[in-house]
C-alpha positions as CSV (number, residue, x, y, z in Angstrom):
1,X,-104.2,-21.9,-34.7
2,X,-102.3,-25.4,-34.3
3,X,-105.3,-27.8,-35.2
4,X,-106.8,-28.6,-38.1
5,X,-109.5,-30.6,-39.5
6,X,-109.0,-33.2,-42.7
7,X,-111.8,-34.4,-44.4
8,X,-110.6,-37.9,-46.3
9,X,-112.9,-39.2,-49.1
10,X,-111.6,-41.8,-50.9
11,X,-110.7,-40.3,-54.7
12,X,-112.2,-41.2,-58.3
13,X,-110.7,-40.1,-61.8
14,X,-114.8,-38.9,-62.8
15,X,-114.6,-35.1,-62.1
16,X,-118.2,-35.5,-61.3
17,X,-117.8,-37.5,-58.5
18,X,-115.3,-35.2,-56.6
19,X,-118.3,-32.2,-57.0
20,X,-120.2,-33.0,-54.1
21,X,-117.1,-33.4,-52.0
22,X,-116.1,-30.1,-52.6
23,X,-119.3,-28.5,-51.8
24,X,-119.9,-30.2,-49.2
25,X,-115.9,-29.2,-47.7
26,X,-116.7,-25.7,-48.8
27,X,-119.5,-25.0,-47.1
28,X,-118.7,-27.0,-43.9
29,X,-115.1,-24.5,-43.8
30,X,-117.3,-21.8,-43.6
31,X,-119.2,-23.2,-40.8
32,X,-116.0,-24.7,-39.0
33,X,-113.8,-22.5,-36.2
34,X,-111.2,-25.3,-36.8
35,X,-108.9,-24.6,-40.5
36,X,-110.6,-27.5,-42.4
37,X,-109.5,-29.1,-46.2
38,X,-110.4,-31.8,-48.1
39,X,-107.8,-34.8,-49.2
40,X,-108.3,-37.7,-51.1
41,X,-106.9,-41.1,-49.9
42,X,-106.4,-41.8,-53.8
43,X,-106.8,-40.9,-57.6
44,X,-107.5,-37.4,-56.7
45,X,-105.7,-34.4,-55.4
46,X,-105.0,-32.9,-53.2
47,X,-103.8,-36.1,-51.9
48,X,-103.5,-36.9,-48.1
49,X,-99.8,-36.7,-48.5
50,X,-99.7,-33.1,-49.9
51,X,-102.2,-31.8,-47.8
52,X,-100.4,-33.0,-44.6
53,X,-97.3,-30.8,-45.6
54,X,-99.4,-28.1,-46.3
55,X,-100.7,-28.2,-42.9
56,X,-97.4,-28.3,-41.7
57,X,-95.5,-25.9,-43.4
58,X,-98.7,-23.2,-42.3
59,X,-97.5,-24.2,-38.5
60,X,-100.5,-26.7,-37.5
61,X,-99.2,-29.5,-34.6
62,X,-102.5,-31.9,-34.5
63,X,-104.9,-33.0,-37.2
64,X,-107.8,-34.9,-37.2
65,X,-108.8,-37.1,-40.0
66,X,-112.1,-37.5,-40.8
67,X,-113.1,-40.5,-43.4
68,X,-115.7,-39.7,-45.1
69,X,-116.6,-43.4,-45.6
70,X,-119.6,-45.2,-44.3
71,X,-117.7,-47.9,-42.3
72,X,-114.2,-48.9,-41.3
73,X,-113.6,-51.6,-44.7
74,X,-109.9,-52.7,-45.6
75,X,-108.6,-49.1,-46.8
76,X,-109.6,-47.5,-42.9
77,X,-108.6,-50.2,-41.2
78,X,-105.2,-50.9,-43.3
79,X,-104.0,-48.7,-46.1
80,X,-105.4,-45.1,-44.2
81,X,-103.2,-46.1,-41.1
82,X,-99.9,-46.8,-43.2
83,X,-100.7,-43.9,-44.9
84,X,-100.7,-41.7,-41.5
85,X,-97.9,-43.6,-40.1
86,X,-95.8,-43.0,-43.2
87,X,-96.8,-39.3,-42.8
88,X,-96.1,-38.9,-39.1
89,X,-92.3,-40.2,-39.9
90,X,-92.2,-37.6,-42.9
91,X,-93.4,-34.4,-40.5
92,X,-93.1,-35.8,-36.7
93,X,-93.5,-31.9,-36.3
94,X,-97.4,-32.8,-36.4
95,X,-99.7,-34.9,-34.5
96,X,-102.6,-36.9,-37.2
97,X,-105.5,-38.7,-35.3
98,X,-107.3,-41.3,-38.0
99,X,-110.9,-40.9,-36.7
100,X,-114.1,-43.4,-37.1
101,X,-115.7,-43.0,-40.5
102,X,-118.0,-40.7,-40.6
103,X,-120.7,-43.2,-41.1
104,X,-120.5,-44.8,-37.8
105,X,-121.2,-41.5,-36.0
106,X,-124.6,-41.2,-34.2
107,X,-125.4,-37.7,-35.4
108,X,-124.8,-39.2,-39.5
109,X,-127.5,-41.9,-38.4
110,X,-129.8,-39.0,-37.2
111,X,-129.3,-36.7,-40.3
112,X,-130.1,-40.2,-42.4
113,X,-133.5,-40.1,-40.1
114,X,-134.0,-37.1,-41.4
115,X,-133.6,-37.5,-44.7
116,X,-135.7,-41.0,-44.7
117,X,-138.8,-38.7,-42.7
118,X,-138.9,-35.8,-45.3
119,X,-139.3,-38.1,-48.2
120,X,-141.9,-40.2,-46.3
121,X,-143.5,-36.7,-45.7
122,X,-143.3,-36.0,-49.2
123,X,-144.9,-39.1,-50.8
């Protein structure tokens, strides 16, 4: 397959933090018919950078990147896009499309519904 899927959270040096993220990438691979990983923008690998070759060297043409941020603050809208531009002139062999964070997708909105309902439900 020549398309892949990056999840991008942003990185932390707690080991706790990254827990969730991996879970969450874990089960959403199984659930995915597009190769998906996890990368970290910073402070935690695997990084962006190292992911990207990995993809690359395992034949994969086009990725989407997928921020798993709420909304499009300085790092989407400046130091993410260097990041892929850098990476696109280290592996032109590869096409990297920087999506909108997940946060500003109309389906994250509706699972937040959700989540607000069930605990009303529950109180």
């Amino acid at each position: 397959m020549s398309h892949a899927l990056i999840l991008l959270a942003h990185g932390s040096r707690d080991p706790n933090w990254r827990a969730p993220f991996d879970r969450l990438a874990a089960s959403l691979a199984q659930r995915s018919p597009t190769p998906l990983r996890l990368a970290y923008m910073e402070l935690c690998e695997p990084s962006l950078e190292v992911t990207v070759t990995e993809l690359c060297s395992q034949g994969i043409t086009h990725a989407d990147i997928l921020p798993l941020f709420f909304a499009a603050g300085r790092h989407l809208r400046e130091d993410v896009p260097g990041q892929v531009e850098t990476l696109h002139q280290a592996h032109p062999t590869i096409r990297l499309t920087l999506l909108a964070p997940v946060g500003e997708h109309p389906a994250f909105v509706d699972a937040l519904a959700g989540i607000i309902n069930e605990r009303a439900a529950q109180s």
